[in-house]
C-alpha positions as CSV (number, residue, x, y, z in Angstrom):
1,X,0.0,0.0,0.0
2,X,1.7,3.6,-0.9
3,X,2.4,5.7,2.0
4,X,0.5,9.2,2.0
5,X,1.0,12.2,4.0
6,X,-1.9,11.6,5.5
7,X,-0.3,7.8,6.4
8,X,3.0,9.9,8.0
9,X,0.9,12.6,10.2
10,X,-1.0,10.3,12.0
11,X,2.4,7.8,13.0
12,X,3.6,11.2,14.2
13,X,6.0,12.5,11.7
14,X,6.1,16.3,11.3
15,X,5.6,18.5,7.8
16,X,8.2,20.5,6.8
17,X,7.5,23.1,4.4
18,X,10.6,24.1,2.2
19,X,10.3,27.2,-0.4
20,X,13.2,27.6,-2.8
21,X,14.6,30.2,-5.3
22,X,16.3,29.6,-8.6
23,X,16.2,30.7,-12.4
24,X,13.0,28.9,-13.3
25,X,11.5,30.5,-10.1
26,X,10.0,30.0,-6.6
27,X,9.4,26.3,-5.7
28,X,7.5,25.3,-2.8
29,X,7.7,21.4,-1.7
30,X,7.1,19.9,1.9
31,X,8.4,16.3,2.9
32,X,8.0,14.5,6.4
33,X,10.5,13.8,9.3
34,X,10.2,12.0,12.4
35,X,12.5,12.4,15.3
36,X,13.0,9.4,17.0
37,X,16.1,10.8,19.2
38,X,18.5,13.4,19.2
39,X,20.8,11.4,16.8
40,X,18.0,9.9,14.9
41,X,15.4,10.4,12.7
42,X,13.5,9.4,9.7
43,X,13.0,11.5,7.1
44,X,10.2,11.6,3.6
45,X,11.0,12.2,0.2
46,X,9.6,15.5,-0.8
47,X,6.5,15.6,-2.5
48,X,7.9,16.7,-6.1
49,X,9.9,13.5,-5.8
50,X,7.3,11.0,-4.8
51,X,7.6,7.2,-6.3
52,X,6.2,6.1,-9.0
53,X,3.2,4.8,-7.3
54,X,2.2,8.6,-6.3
55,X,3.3,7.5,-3.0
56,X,5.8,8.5,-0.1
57,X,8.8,6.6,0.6
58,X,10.8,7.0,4.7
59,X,14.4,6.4,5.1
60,X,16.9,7.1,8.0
61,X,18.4,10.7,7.8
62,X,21.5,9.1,8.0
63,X,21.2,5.9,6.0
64,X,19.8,6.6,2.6
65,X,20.4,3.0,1.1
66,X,17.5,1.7,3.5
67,X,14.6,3.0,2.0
68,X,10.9,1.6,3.2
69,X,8.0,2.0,0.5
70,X,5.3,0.3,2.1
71,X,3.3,1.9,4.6
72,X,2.9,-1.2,6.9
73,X,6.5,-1.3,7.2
74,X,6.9,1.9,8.4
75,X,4.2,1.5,11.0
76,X,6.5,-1.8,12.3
77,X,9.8,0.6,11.8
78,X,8.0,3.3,14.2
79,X,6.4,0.8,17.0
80,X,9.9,-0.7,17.0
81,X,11.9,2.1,17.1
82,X,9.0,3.6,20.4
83,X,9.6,0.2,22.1
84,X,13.4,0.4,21.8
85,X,13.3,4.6,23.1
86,X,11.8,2.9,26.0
87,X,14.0,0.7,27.0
Protein backbone atom coordinates (compact mmCIF):
# COMPACT_ATOMS: atom_id res chain seq x y z
CA UNK A 1 0.00 0.00 0.00
CA UNK A 2 1.73 3.56 -0.92
CA UNK A 3 2.41 5.70 2.01
CA UNK A 4 0.50 9.22 1.96
CA UNK A 5 1.04 12.21 3.95
CA UNK A 6 -1.86 11.64 5.54
CA UNK A 7 -0.29 7.85 6.45
CA UNK A 8 3.05 9.86 8.04
CA UNK A 9 0.94 12.63 10.15
CA UNK A 10 -0.98 10.31 11.97
CA UNK A 11 2.38 7.76 12.95
CA UNK A 12 3.57 11.16 14.24
CA UNK A 13 5.97 12.46 11.68
CA UNK A 14 6.13 16.27 11.25
CA UNK A 15 5.55 18.53 7.77
CA UNK A 16 8.21 20.46 6.84
CA UNK A 17 7.53 23.07 4.39
CA UNK A 18 10.58 24.13 2.15
CA UNK A 19 10.34 27.23 -0.39
CA UNK A 20 13.18 27.60 -2.79
CA UNK A 21 14.59 30.16 -5.27
CA UNK A 22 16.26 29.57 -8.58
CA UNK A 23 16.22 30.69 -12.35
CA UNK A 24 13.03 28.87 -13.26
CA UNK A 25 11.51 30.53 -10.15
CA UNK A 26 9.97 29.97 -6.57
CA UNK A 27 9.39 26.25 -5.74
CA UNK A 28 7.48 25.27 -2.83
CA UNK A 29 7.66 21.43 -1.72
CA UNK A 30 7.15 19.88 1.88
CA UNK A 31 8.44 16.34 2.89
CA UNK A 32 8.02 14.53 6.42
CA UNK A 33 10.55 13.75 9.29
CA UNK A 34 10.21 12.00 12.37
CA UNK A 35 12.54 12.42 15.26
CA UNK A 36 13.01 9.44 17.02
CA UNK A 37 16.10 10.76 19.25
CA UNK A 38 18.52 13.39 19.16
CA UNK A 39 20.83 11.37 16.79
CA UNK A 40 18.02 9.88 14.94
CA UNK A 41 15.35 10.40 12.70
CA UNK A 42 13.51 9.37 9.67
CA UNK A 43 12.95 11.48 7.08
CA UNK A 44 10.23 11.55 3.65
CA UNK A 45 11.02 12.23 0.16
CA UNK A 46 9.57 15.47 -0.82
CA UNK A 47 6.50 15.56 -2.52
CA UNK A 48 7.86 16.65 -6.11
CA UNK A 49 9.94 13.47 -5.84
CA UNK A 50 7.31 11.00 -4.77
CA UNK A 51 7.62 7.18 -6.29
CA UNK A 52 6.19 6.07 -8.96
CA UNK A 53 3.24 4.82 -7.34
CA UNK A 54 2.25 8.58 -6.25
CA UNK A 55 3.32 7.49 -2.98
CA UNK A 56 5.84 8.50 -0.09
CA UNK A 57 8.76 6.60 0.56
CA UNK A 58 10.76 6.99 4.66
CA UNK A 59 14.41 6.44 5.13
CA UNK A 60 16.93 7.13 8.02
CA UNK A 61 18.44 10.66 7.78
CA UNK A 62 21.55 9.12 7.97
CA UNK A 63 21.25 5.90 5.95
CA UNK A 64 19.80 6.56 2.56
CA UNK A 65 20.39 3.05 1.10
CA UNK A 66 17.48 1.69 3.48
CA UNK A 67 14.55 2.96 1.97
CA UNK A 68 10.94 1.61 3.15
CA UNK A 69 8.01 1.95 0.49
CA UNK A 70 5.30 0.26 2.13
CA UNK A 71 3.33 1.90 4.63
CA UNK A 72 2.94 -1.22 6.94
CA UNK A 73 6.47 -1.34 7.25
CA UNK A 74 6.93 1.88 8.44
CA UNK A 75 4.17 1.45 10.96
CA UNK A 76 6.52 -1.77 12.30
CA UNK A 77 9.79 0.64 11.77
CA UNK A 78 8.02 3.29 14.25
CA UNK A 79 6.38 0.79 16.96
CA UNK A 80 9.87 -0.73 17.02
CA UNK A 81 11.94 2.08 17.12
CA UNK A 82 9.05 3.65 20.45
CA UNK A 83 9.56 0.23 22.12
CA UNK A 84 13.41 0.37 21.75
CA UNK A 85 13.29 4.61 23.09
CA UNK A 86 11.76 2.92 26.00
CA UNK A 87 14.05 0.73 27.03
Amino acid sequence: MKIKGKDLIKLGFKKAKERTSHELGEMNYHYYTYDVSKHCMLISNSNDEKNLDGGYYVEFYEISELKFTELEDVKKLVKLLKKAEKG
